[in-house]
Backbone as CSV, one residue per row, in Angstrom:
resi,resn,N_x,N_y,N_z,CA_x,CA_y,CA_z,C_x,C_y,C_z
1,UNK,118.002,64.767,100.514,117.190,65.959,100.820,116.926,66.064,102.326
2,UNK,116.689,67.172,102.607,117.048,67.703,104.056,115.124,67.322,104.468
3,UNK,114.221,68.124,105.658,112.571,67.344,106.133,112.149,69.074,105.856
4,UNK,112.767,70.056,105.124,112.470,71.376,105.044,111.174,71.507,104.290
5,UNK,110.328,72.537,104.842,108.845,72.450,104.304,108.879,74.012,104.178
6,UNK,107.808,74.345,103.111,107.528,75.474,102.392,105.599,75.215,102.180
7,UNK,104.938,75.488,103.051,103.467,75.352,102.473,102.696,76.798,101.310
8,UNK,103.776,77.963,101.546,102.971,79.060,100.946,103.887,80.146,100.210
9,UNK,104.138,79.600,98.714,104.494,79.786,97.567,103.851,80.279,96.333
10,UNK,104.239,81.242,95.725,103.506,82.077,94.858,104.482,81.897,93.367
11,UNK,103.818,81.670,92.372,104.542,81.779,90.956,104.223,82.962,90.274
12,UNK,104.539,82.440,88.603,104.910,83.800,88.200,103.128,83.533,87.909
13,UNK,102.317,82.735,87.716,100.908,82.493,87.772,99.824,83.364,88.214
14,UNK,100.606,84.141,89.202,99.797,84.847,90.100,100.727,86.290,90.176
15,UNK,100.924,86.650,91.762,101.868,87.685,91.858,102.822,87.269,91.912
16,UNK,104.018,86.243,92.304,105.257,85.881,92.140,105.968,86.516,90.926
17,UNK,107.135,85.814,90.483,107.937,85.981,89.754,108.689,85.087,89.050
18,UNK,108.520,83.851,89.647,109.155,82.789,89.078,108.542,81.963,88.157
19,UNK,108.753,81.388,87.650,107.761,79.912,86.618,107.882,78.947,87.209
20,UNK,106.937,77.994,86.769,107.246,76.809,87.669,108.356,75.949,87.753
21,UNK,109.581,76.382,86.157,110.561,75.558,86.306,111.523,76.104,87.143
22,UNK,111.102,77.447,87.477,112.090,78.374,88.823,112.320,78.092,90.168
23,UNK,110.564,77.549,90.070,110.448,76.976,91.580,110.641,76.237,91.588
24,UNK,110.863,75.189,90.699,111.364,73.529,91.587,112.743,73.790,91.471
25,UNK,113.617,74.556,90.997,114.847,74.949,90.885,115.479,75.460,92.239
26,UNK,114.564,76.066,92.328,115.095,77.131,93.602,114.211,76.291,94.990
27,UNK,113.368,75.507,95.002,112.881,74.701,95.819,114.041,73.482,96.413
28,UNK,114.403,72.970,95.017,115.882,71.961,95.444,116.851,72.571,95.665
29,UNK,117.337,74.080,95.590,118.534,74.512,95.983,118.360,75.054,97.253
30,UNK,117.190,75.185,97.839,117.488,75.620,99.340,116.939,74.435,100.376
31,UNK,116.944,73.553,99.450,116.807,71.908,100.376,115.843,71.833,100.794
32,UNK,114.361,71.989,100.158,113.096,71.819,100.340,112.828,70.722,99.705
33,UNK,111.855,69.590,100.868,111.227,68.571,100.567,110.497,68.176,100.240
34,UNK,109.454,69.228,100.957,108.175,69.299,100.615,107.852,70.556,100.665
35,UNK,107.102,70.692,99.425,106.897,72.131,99.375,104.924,72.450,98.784
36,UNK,104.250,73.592,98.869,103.320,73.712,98.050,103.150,74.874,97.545
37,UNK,102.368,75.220,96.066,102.181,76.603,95.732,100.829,76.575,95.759
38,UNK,100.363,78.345,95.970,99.212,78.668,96.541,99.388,79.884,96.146
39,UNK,98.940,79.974,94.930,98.718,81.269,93.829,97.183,81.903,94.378
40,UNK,97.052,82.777,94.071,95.862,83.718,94.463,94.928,83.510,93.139
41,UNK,94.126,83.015,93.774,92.811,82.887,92.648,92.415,82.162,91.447
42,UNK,94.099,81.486,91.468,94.233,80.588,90.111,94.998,79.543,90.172
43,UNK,94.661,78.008,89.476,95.389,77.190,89.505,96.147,76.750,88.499
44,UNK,96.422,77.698,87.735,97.031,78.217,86.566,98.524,77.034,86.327
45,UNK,99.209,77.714,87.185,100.351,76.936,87.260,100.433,75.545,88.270
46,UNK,99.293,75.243,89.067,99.564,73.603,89.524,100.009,72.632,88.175
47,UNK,99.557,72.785,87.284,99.905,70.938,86.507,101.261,71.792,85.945
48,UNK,102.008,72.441,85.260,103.152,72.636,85.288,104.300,72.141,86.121
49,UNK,103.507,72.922,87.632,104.523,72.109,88.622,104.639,70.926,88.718
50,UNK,103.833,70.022,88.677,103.511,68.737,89.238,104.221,67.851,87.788
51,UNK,104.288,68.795,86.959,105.240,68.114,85.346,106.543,68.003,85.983
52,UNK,107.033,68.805,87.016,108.524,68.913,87.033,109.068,68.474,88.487
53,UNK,108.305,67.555,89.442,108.831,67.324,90.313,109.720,66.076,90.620
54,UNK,110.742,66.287,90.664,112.184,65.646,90.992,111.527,64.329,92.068
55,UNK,112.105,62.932,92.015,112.182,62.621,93.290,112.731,63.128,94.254
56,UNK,112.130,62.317,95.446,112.467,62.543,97.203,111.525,63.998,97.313
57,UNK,110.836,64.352,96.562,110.425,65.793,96.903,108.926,65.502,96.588
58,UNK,108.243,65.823,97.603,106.580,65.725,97.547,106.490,67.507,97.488
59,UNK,105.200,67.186,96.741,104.393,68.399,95.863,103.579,68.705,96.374
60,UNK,102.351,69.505,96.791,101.473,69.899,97.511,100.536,70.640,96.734
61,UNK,99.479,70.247,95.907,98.552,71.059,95.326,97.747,72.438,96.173
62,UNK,98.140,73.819,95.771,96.981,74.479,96.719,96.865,75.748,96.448
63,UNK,95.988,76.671,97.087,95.377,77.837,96.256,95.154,78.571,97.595
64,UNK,95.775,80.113,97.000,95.122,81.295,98.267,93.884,82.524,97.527
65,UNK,92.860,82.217,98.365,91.742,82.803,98.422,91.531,84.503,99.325
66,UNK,91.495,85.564,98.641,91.073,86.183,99.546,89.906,87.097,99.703
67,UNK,89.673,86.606,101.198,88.229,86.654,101.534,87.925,87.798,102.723
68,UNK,86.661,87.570,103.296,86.065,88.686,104.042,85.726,87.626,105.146
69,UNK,85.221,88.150,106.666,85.557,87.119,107.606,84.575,88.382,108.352
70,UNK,83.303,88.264,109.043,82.663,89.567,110.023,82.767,91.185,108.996
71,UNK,83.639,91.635,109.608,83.765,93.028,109.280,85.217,92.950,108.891
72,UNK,86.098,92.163,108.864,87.285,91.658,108.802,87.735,91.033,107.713
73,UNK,88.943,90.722,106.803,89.121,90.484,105.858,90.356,89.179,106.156
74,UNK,90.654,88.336,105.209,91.405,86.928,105.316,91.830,86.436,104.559
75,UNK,92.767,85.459,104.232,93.296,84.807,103.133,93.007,83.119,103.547
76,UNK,92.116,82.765,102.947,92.275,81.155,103.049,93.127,80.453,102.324
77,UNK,93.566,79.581,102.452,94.760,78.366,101.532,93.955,77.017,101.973
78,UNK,93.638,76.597,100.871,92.775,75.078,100.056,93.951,74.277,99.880
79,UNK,94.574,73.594,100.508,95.420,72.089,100.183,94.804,70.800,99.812
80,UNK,95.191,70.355,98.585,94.667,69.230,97.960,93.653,68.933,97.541
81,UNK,92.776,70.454,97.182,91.423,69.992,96.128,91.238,68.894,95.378
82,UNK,90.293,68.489,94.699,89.774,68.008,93.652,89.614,69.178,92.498
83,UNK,90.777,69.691,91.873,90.921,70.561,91.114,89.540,70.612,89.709
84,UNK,89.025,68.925,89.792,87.861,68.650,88.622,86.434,68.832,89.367
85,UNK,86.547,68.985,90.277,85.133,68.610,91.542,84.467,70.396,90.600
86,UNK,83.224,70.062,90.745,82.199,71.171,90.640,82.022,72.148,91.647
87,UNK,82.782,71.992,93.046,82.776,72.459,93.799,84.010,73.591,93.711
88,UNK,85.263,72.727,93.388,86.248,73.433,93.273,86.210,75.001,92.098
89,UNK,85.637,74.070,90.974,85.340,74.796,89.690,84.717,76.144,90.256
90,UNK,83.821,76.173,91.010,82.668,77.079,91.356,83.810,78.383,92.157
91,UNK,84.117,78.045,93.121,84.812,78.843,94.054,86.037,79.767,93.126
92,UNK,86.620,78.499,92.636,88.113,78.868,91.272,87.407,80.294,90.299
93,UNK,85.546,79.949,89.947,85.644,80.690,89.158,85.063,82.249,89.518
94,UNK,84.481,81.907,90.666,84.288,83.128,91.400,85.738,84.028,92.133
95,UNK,86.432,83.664,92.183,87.959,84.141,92.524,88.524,84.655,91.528
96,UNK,88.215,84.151,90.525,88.960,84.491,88.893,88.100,85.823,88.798
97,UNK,86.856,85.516,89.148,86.505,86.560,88.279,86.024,88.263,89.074
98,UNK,86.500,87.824,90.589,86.488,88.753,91.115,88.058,89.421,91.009
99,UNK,89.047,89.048,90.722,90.281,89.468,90.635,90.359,90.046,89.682
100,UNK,89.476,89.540,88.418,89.494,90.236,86.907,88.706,91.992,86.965
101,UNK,87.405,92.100,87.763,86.830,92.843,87.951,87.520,93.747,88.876
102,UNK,88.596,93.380,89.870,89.310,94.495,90.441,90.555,94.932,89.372
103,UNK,90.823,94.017,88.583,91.769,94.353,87.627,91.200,95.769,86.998
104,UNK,89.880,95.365,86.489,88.980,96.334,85.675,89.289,97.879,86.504
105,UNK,88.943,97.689,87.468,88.244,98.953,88.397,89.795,99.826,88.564
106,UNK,90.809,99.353,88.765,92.182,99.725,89.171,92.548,100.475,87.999
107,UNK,92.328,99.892,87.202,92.900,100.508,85.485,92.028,101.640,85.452
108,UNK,90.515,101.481,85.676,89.830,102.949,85.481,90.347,103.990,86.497
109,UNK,90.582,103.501,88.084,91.348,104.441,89.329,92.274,104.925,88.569
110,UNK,93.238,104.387,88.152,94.474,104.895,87.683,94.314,105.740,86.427
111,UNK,93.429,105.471,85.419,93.732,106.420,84.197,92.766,107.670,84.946
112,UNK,91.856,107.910,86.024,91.311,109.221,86.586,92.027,109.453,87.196
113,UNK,93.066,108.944,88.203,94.258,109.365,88.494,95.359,110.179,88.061
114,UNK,95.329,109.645,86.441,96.630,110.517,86.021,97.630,109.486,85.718
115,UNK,97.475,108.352,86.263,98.482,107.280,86.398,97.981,106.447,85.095
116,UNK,98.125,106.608,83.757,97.099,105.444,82.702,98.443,104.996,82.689
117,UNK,98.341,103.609,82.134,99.522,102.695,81.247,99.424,102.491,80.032
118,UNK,100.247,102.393,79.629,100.177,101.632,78.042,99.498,100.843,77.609
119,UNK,98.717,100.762,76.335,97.634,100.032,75.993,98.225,98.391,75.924
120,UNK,99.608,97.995,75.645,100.058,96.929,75.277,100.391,96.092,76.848
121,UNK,100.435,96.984,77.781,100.874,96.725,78.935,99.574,96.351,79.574
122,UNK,98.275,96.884,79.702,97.131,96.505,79.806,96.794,95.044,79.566
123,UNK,97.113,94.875,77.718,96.367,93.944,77.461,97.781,92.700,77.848
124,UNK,98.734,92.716,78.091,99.359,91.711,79.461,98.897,91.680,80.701
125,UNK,98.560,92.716,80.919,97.799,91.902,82.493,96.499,91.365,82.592
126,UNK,96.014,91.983,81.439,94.116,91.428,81.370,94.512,90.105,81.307
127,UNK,95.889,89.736,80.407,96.131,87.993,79.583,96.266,87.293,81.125
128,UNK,96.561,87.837,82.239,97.758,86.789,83.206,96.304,86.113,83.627
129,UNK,96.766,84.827,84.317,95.561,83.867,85.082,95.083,85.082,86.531
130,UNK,96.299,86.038,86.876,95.912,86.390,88.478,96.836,87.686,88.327
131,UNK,96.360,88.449,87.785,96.957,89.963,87.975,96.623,90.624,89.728
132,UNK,97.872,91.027,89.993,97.265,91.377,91.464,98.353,93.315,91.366
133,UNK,98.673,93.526,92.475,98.932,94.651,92.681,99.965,94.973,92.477
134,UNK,101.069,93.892,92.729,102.802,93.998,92.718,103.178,94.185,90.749
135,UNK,102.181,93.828,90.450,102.390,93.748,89.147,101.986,95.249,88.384
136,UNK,100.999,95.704,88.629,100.535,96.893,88.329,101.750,97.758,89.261
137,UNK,101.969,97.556,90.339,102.929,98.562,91.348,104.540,98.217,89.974
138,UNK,104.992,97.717,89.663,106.041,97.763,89.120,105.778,98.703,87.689
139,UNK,104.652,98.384,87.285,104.722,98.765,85.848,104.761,100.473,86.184
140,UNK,103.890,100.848,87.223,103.247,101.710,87.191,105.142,102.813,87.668
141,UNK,106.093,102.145,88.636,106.984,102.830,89.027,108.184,102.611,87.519
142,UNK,107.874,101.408,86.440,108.758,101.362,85.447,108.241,102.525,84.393
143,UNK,106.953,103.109,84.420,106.845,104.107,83.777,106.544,105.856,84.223
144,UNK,107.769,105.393,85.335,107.506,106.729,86.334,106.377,107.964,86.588
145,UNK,105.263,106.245,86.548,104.264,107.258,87.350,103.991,107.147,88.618
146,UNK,105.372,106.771,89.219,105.084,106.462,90.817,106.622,106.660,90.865
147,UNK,106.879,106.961,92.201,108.637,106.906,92.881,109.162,106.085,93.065
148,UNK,108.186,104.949,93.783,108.747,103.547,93.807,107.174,102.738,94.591
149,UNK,108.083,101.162,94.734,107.066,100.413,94.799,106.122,100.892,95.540
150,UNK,106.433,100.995,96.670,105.609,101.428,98.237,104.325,102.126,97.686
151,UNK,104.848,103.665,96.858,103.892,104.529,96.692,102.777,104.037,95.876
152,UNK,103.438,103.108,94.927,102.620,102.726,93.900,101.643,101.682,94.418
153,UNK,102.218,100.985,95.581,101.129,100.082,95.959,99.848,100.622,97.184
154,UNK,100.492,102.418,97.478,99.421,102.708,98.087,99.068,103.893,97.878
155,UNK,98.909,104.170,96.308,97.937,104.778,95.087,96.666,103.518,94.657
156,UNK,97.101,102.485,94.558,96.298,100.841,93.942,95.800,100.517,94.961
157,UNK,95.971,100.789,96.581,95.153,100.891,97.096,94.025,101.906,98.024
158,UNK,94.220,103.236,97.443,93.015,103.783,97.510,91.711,103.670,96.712
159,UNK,92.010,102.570,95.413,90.860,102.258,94.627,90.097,101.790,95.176
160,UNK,88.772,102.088,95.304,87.614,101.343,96.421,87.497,99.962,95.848
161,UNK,87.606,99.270,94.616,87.598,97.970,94.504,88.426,97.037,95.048
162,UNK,89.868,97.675,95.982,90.883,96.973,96.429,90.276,96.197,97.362
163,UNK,89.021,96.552,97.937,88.965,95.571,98.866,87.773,94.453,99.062
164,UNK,87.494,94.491,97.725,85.939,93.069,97.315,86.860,92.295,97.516
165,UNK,86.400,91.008,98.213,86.407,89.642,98.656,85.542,88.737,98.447
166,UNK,85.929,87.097,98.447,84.862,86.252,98.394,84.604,86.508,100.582
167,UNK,83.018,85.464,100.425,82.549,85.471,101.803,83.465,84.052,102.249
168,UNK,84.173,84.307,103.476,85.231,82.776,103.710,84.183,81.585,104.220
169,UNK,82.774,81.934,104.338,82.457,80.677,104.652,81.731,80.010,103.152
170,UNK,81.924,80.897,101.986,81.482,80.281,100.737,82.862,79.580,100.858
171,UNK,83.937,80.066,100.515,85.500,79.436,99.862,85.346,78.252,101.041
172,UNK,85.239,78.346,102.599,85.447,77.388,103.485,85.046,75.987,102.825
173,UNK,83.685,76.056,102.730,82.606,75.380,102.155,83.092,74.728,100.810
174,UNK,83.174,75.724,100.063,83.349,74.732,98.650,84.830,73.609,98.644
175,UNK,86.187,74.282,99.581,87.367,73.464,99.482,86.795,72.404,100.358
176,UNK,86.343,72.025,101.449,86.077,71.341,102.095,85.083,70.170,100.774
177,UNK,84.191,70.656,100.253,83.153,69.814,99.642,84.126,68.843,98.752
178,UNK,85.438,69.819,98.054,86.365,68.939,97.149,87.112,68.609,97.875
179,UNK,87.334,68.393,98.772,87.876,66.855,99.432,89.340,68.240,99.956
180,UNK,89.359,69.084,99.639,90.796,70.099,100.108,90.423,70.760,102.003
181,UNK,91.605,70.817,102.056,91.782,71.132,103.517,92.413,73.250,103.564
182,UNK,91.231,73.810,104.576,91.112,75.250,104.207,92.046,74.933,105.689
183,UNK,93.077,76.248,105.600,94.174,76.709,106.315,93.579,78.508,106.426
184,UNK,94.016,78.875,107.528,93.758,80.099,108.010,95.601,80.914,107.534
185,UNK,95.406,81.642,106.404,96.893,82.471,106.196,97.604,83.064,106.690
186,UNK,98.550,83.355,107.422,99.022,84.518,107.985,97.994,85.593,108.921
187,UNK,97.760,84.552,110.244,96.214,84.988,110.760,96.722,86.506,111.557
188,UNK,98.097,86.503,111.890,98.698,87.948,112.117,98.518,88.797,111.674
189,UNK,98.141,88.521,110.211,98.542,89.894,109.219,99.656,89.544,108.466
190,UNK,99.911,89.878,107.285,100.719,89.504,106.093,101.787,90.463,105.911
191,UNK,102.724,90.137,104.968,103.615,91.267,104.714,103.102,92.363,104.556
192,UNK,103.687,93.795,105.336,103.437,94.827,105.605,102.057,95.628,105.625
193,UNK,101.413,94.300,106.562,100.177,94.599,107.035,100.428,94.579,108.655
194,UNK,99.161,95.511,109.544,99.493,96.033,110.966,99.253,94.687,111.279
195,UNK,99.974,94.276,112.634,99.789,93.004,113.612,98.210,93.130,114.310
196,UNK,97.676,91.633,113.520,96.304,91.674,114.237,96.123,91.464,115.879
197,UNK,95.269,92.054,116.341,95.215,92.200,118.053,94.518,90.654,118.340
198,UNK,94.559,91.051,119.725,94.351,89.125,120.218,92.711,88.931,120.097
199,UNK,91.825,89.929,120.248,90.616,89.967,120.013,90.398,89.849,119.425
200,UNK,90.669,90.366,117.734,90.138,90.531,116.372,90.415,89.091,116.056
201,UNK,91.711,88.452,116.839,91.997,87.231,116.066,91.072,86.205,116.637
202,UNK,90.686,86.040,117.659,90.016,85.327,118.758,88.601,85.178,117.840
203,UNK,87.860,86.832,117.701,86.726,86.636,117.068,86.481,86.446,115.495
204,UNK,88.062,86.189,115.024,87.785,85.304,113.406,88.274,83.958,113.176
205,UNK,88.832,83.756,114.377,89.224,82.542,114.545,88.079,81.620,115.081
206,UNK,87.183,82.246,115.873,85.429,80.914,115.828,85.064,81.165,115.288
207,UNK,84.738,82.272,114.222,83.626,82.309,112.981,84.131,81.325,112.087
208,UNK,85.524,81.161,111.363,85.988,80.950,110.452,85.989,79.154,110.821
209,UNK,86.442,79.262,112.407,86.085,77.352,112.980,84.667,77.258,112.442
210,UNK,83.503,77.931,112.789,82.288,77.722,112.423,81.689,76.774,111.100
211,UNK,82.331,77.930,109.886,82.212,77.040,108.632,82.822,76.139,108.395
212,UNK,84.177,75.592,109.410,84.544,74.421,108.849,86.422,74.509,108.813
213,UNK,87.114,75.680,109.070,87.936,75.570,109.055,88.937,74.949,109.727
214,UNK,89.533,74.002,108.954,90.862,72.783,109.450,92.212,73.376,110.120
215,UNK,92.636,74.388,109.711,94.277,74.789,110.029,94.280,76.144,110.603
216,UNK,95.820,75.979,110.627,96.121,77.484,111.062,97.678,77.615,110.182
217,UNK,97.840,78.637,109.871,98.841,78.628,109.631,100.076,79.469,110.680
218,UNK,100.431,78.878,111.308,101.399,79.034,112.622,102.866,80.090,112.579
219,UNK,103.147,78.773,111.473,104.875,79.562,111.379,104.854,80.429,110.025
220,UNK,105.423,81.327,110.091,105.178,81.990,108.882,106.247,83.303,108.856
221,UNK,106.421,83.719,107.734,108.038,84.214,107.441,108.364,85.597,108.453
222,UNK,107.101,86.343,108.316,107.264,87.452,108.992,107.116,87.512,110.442
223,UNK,106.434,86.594,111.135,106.495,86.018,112.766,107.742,86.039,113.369
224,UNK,107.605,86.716,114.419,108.870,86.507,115.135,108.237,84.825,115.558
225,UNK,109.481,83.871,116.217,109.497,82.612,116.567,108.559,82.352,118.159
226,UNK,108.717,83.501,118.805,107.756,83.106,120.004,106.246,83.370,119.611
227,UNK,105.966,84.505,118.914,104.407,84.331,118.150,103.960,83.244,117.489
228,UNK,104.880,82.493,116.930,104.312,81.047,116.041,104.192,80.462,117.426
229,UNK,104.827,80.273,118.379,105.108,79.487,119.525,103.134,79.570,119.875
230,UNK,102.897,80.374,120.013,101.522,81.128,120.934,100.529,80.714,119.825
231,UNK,100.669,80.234,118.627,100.004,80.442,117.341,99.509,78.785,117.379
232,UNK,100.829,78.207,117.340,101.165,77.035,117.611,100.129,75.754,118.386
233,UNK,100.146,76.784,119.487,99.095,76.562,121.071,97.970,76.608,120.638
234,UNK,97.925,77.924,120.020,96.470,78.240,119.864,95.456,76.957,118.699
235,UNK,96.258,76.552,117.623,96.093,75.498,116.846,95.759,74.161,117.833
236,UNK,96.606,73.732,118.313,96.739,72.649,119.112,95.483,72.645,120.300
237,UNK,95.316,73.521,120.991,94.076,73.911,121.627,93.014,73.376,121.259
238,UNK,93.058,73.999,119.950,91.293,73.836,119.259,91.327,72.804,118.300
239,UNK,92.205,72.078,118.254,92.502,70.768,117.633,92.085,70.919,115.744
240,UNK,93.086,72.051,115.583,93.361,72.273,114.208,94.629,71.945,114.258
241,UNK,94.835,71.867,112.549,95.970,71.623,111.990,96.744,72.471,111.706
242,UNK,98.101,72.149,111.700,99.152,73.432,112.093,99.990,73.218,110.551
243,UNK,100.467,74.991,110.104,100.739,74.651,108.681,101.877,75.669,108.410
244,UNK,102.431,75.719,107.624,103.536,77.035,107.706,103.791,77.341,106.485
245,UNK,104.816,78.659,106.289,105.239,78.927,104.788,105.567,80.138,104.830
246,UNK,106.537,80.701,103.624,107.149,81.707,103.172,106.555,82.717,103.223
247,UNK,105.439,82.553,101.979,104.810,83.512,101.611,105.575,84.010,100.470
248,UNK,106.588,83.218,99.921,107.545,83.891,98.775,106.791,84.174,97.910
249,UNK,107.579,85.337,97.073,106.748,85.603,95.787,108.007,86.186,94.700
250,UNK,108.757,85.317,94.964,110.160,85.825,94.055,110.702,87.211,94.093
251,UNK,110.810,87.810,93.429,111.379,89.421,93.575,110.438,90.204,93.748
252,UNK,108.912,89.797,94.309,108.606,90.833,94.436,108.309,91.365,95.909
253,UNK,109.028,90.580,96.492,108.926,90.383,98.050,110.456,89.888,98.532
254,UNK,111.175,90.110,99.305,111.990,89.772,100.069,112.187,88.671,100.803
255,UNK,111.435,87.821,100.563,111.302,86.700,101.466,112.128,85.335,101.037
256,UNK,112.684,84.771,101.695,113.559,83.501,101.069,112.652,82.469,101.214
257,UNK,112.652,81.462,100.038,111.688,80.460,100.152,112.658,79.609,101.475
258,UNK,111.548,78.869,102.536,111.827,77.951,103.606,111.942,78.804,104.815
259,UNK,111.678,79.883,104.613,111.491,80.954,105.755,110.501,80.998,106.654
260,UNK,110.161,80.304,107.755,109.121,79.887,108.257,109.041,80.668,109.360
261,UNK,109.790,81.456,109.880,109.481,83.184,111.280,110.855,83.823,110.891
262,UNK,110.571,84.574,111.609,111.569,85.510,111.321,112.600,85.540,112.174
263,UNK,113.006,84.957,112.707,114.424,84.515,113.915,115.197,83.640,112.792
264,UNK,114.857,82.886,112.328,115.461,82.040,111.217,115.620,80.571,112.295
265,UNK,114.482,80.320,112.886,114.832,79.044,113.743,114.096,78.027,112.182
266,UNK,115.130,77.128,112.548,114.547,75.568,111.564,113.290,75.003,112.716
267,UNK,112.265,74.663,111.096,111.032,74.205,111.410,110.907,72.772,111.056
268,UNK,111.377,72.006,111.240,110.817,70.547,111.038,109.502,70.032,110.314
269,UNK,109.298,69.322,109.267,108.170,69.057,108.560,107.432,68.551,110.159
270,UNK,107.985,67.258,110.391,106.802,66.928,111.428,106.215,67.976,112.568
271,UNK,106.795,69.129,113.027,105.869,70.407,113.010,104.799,70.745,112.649
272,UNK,104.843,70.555,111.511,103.161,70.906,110.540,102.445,69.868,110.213
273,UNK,101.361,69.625,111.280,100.491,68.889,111.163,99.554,68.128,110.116
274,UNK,99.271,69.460,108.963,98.397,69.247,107.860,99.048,68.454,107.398
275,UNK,100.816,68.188,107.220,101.225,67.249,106.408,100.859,65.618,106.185
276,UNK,99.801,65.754,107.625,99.479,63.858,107.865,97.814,63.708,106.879
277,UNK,97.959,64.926,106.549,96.756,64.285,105.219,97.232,64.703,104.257
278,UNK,98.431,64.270,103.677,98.920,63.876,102.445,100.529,62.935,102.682
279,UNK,100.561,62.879,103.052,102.083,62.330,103.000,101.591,60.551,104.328
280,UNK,100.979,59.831,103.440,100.886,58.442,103.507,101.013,57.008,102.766
């Protein structure tokens, strides 16, 4: 096996597309060593994975949170909870159940919309651990009440519930208490979200140090390679930990798992810092 790292992976658990026997499949075919998944709101699919990992290949327990930050909004990633800790439980179940309640609110947007779904199709997404938007955006363009994805994902988000969050210094707080290490997500801005300015990032980057936050996440799929470079610095500076990842989510995103900027430069595990609190 090749030192290729993947920290931010999505299953079919969440919004992805794959199962967990997909991802260790497709994890060993593009020569990933170490890899972690970090489902939104649920740890649904960690012990699955952790059933199916191959030697030479370390596993990475972890979870993406998304939160509110000032007036500003964020995605935290928790590496290596105490998945049993009371702490963890607490945060896990406030995430669950704010995702369930935007589930709620979206389904009512959409049937005053004009856009209802099928009652059978409903009660599959109420079932999933982490119904999010890509999922409703498909159904909603497979029963042509949308043109395609794009539109459908920005009909789902004019629902005013699209944008409740946990507070990031609750999530900071509770991963930290279970022994997990909080990473700052895609502090740019995420897939086909606007590039955050150097200010906005500056002033969520000491609030978010404030409560406690360990990382950054540096390299990341949609970065061009000199922005991780500057990202990089900026980590190293303030003597956080530096972390990277895809952001894959199987077909419902474009992204190749091990995609760490967008130049396609190779990232070296020893690059990513966070890896020295787990891999001893």
């Amino acid at each position: 096996m090749s030192n290729r790292v993947d920290l931010h992976i999505h299953s079919l658990s969440s919004d992805g597309t794959d199962t967990a026997g997909e991802i260790v499949k497709r994890v060993m075919e593009a020569g990933i060593s170490i890899f972690a998944l970090t489902d939104h709101d649920t740890a649904a699919g960690l012990e699955a994975v952790e059933g199916l990992i191959p030697d030479g290949v370390t596993f990475i327990p972890g979870i993406e949170f998304s939160c509110r930050a000032g007036s500003g909004r964020c995605h935290i990633l928790g590496y290596g909870c105490d998945r049993t800790s009371e702490e963890f439980q607490k945060i896990l179940a406030s995430g669950e159940s704010l995702r369930r309640a935007k589930l709620e609110a979206r389904i009512t947007f959409l049937d005053a919309s004009g856009a209802s779904l099928p009652k059978h199709e409903l009660a599959a997404l109420r079932s999933m651990p982490s119904a999010g938007k890509p999922h409703i955006a498909n159904l909603l363009v497979k029963y042509g009440l949308s043109g395609d994805k794009k539109s459908a994902m920005d009909l789902i988000d004019r629902c005013p519930a699209s944008s409740a969050r946990l507070e990031a210094q609750y999530v900071i707080g509770g991963i930290l208490r279970s022994g997990g290490v909080p990473v700052w997500a895609h502090p740019l801005g995420g897939e086909g979200e606007p590039e955050t300015d150097e200010r906005d990032l500056e002033a969520t980057l000491s609030e978010l140090m404030r409560y406690g936050l360990a990382g950054l996440e540096c390299f990341y799929s949609k970065y061009a390679y000199e922005k991780c470079l500057l990202l990089e610095k900026k980590a190293v500076d303030r003597g956080l930990l530096v972390s990277g990842g895809s952001d894959y989510h199987g077909k419902n995103k474009n992204i190749a798992l091990g995609t760490l900027n967008a130049d396609g430069v190779d990232i070296p595990a020893d690059r990513l810092t966070v890896l020295g609190r787990f891999m001893r």
